[in-house]
N, C-alpha and C positions, 0 to 999 in steps of 0.2 A: 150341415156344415161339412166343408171339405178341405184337411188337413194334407199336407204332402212335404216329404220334406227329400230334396236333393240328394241323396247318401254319397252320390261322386262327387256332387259342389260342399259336402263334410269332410267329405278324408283328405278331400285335395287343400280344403282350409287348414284342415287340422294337420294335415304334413308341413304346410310353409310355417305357421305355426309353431311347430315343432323346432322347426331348422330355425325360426327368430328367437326362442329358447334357449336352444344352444348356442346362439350368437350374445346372449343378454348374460349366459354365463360367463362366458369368453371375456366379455368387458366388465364385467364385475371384477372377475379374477385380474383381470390385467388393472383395475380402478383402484382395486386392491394392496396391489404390487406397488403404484403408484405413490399410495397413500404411506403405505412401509417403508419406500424410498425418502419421501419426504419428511414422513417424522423420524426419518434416523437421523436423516442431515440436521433435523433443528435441534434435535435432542443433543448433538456434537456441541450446537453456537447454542440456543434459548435452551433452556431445560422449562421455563414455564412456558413460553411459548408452545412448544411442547406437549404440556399436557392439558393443555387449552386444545388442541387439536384435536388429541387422546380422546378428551371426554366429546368433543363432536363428532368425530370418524367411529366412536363407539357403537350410536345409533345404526349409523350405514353399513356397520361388521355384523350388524346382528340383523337386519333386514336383509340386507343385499342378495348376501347368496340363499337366502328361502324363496326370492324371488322367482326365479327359473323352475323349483323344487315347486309351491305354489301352483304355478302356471303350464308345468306338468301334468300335475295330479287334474286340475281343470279343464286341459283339453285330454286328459284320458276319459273323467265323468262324461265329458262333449260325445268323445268317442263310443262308449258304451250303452248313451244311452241313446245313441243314433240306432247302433245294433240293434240295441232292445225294441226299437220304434221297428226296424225291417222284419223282426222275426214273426213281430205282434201281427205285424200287417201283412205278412207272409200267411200265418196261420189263419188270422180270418179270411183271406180269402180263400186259403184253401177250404176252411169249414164252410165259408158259406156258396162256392162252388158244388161242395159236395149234396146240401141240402135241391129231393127234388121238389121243382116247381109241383108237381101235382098230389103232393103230399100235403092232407088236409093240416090247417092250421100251423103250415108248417111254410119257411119260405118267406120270400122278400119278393112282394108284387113288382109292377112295372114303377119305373119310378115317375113319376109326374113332371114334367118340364115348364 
């Protein structure tokens, strides 16, 4: 089996990535503002109208902004474990560069095609 993975088609995902994150915050925060704007006004005319709102914009106060936080933390894992995949595969070949071919029992023959 032969495994490979892009490490510049990662960073450059995981940077636009990045910048849609901080855009998803952005629009929370302003969804947010939205939502305080709105239930201020009904709470002036409806007071249950109001807290009819309350209890449904509660859910999305409390998801909302972990979403970006979440999606963070996930494309850092992305990140990290992209790393750990170059180093891994860095080192083997460095170690198996170093192994010589005329070293008994030692060594990776020709490969078969």
């Amino acid at each position: 089996m032969r495994y490979s993975v892009d490490i510049a088609g990662v960073a450059n995902l995981t940077s636009d990535m990045v910048a849609r994150v901080d855009e998803v915050a952005s629009d929370v925060a302003e969804a947010l503002s939205a939502v305080d704007d709105a239930t201020d006004a009904l709470r002036a005319h409806a007071v249950d109208v109001a807290a009819a709102l309350d209890a449904v914009f509660a859910v999305r106060r409390a998801s909302g902004p972990g979403v970006s936080a979440k999606s963070r933390q996930l494309l850092a894992a992305v990140q990290q474990a992209t790393l750990e995949y170059a180093m891994g595969d860095e080192q083997m070949s460095t170690q198996t560069s170093a192994v010589t071919p005329d070293a008994p029992g030692r060594g990776f023959g020709p490969v078969a095609r």
